[in-house]
C-alpha positions in Angstrom: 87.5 39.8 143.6 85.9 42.8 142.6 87.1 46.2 141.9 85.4 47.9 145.0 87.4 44.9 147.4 90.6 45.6 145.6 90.4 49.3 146.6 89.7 48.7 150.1 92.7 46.5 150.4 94.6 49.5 148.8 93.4 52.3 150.6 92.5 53.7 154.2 88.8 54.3 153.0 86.8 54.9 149.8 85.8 57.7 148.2 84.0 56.8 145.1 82.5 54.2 143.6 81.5 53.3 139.9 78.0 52.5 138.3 79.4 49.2 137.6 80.5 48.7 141.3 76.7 49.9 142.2 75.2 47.6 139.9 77.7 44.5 141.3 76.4 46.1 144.7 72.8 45.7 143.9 72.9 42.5 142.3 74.5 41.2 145.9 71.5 42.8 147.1 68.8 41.1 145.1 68.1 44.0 143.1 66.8 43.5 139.4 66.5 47.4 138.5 64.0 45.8 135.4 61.6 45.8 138.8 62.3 49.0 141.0 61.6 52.1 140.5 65.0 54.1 140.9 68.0 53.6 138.5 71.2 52.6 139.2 72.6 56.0 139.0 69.7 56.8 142.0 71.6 53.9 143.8 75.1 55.0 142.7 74.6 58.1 143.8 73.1 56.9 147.3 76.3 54.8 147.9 78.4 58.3 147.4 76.3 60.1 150.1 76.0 57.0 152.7 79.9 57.1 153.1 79.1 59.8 155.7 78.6 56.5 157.7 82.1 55.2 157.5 85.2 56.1 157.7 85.3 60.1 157.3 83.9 60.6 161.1 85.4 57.9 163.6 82.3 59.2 166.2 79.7 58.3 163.3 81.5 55.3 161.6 78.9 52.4 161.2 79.8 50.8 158.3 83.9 51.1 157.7 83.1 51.8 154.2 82.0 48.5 153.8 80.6 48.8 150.5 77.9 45.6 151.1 76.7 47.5 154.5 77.0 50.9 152.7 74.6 49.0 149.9 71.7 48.0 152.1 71.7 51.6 153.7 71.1 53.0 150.3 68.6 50.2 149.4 66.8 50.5 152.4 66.2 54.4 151.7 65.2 53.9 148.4 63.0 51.6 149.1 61.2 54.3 151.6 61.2 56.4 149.0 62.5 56.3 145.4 63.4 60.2 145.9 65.4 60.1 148.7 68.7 61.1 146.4 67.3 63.4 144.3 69.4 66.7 144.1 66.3 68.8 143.8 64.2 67.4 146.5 65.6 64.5 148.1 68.0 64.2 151.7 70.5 66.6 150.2 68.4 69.2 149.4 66.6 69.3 153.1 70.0 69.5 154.2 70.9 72.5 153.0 67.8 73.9 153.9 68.3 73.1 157.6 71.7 74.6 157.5 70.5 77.5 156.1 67.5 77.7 159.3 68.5 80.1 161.6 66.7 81.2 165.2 63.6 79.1 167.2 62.0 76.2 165.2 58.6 76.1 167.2 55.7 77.0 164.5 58.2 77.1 161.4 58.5 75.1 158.4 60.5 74.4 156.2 60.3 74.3 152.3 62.3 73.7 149.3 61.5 76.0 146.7 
């Protein structure tokens, strides 16, 4: 058993995981990180922001904090693009920007700066 099962067994839903649980994750996953392009902090932090999908919103839950299911999310966004979790110009970052877009979006763009 690993330490990511033993804390879903002993909680209602997971808030954090370790590098070592992402790198146990990835392995599952087939991942050799000798032969992608993002780091297993890049994946780590993926798995933090792909909880959105589980437990925290009962109309959005799709994965139950399953940390496998969480895991193929995050793999299959890296693997659209290696920057998808970067703070500076990744997913989070567009996010803010859109919450920060105010009025009619026809003709407008947005751009992180």
């Amino acid at each position: 058993m690993n330490n990511y099962e033993i804390k879903l067994k002993g909680a209602n839903f997971m808030k954090k995981f370790t590098l070592l649980e992402a790198k146990e994750l990835a392995g599952q996953l087939g991942v050799n990180f000798a032969e992608v392009v993002f780091t297993p902090g890049e994946f780590l932090a993926g798995l933090e922001v792909e909880l959105e999908h589980g437990l925290t919103d009962s109309h959005t839950n799709v994965t139950n904090d399953d940390p496998l299911i969480t895991a193929k999310i995050v793999l299959a966004h890296l693997k659209e693009n290696q920057m998808y979790y970067d703070e500076n110009i990744g997913v989070a970052a567009w996010e803010h920007e859109l919450d920060k877009f105010k009025g009619n979006p026809k003709g407008k763009k947005i751009q992180i700066i």
